[in-house]
Wavefront OBJ file of the C-alpha trace (Angstrom):
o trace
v 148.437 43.815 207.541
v 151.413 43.178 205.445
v 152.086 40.049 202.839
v 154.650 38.522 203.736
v 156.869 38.263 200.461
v 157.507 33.887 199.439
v 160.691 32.298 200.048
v 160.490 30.279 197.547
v 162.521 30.920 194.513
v 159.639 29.577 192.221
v 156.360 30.767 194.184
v 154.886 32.543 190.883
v 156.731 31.148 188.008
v 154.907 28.859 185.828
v 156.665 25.693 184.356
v 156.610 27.480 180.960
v 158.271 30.690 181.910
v 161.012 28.534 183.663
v 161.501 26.259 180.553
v 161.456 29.252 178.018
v 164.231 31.102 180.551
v 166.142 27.900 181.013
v 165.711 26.861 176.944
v 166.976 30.947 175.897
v 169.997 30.549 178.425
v 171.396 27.771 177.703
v 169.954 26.144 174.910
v 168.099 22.498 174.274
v 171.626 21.466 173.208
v 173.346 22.744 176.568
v 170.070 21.683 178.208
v 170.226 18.312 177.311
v 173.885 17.723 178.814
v 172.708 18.828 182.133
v 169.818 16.992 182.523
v 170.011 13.886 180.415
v 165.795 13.785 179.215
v 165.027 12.652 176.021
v 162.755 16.260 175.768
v 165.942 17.918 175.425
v 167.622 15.634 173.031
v 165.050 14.571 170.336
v 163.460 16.943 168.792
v 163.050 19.460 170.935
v 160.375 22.101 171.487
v 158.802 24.169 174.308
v 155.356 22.196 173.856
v 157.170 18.797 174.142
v 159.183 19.432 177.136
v 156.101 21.126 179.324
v 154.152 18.136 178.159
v 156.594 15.483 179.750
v 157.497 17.673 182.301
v 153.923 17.842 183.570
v 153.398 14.496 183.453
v 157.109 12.872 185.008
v 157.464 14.861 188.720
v 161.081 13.663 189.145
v 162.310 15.683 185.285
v 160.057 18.382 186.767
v 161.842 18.782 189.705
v 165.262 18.233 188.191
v 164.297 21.261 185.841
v 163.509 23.466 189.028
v 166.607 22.501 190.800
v 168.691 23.763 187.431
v 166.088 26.958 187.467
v 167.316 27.612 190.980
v 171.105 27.469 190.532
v 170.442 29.249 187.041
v 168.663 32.454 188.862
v 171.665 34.091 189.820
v 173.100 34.463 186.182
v 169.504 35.276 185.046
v 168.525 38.123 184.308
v 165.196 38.575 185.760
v 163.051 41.599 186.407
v 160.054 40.560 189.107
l 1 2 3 4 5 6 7 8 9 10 11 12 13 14 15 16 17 18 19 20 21 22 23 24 25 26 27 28 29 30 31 32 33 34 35 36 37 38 39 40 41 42 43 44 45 46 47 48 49 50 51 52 53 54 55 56 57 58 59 60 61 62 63 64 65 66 67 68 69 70 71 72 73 74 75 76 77 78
């Protein structure tokens, strides 16, 4: 039998790979203008962000969404 390969963009990723992808793209400054969370404003660090991110489901899914657009002009090896 074969595995079927996931559809879905983020089957595999964990929350801190995305955030450390998103964070060396654009930035917490650039970051911060998209999605307007105080964990990309003040103070920012990898830590803090996966901390509120874990914790608030709608900033979660806001980051995913931006992860998903983002892929494209990613440059990721899987």
């Amino acid at each position: 039998m074969e595995q079927q390969k996931s559809k879905d963009p983020l089957h595999g990723i964990t929350l801190q790979k995305i955030v450390e992808q998103l964070v060396d793209f654009y930035g917490f400054d650039t970051l911060g203008e998209l999605i307007k969370i105080k964990c990309f404003t003040d103070n920012p660090t990898i830590k803090s962000c996966l901390t509120f991110l874990r914790k608030t489901d709608w900033a979660r899914k806001k980051v995913e969404e931006l992860y998903i657009r983002t892929l494209p002009k990613l440059k990721i090896k899987h």
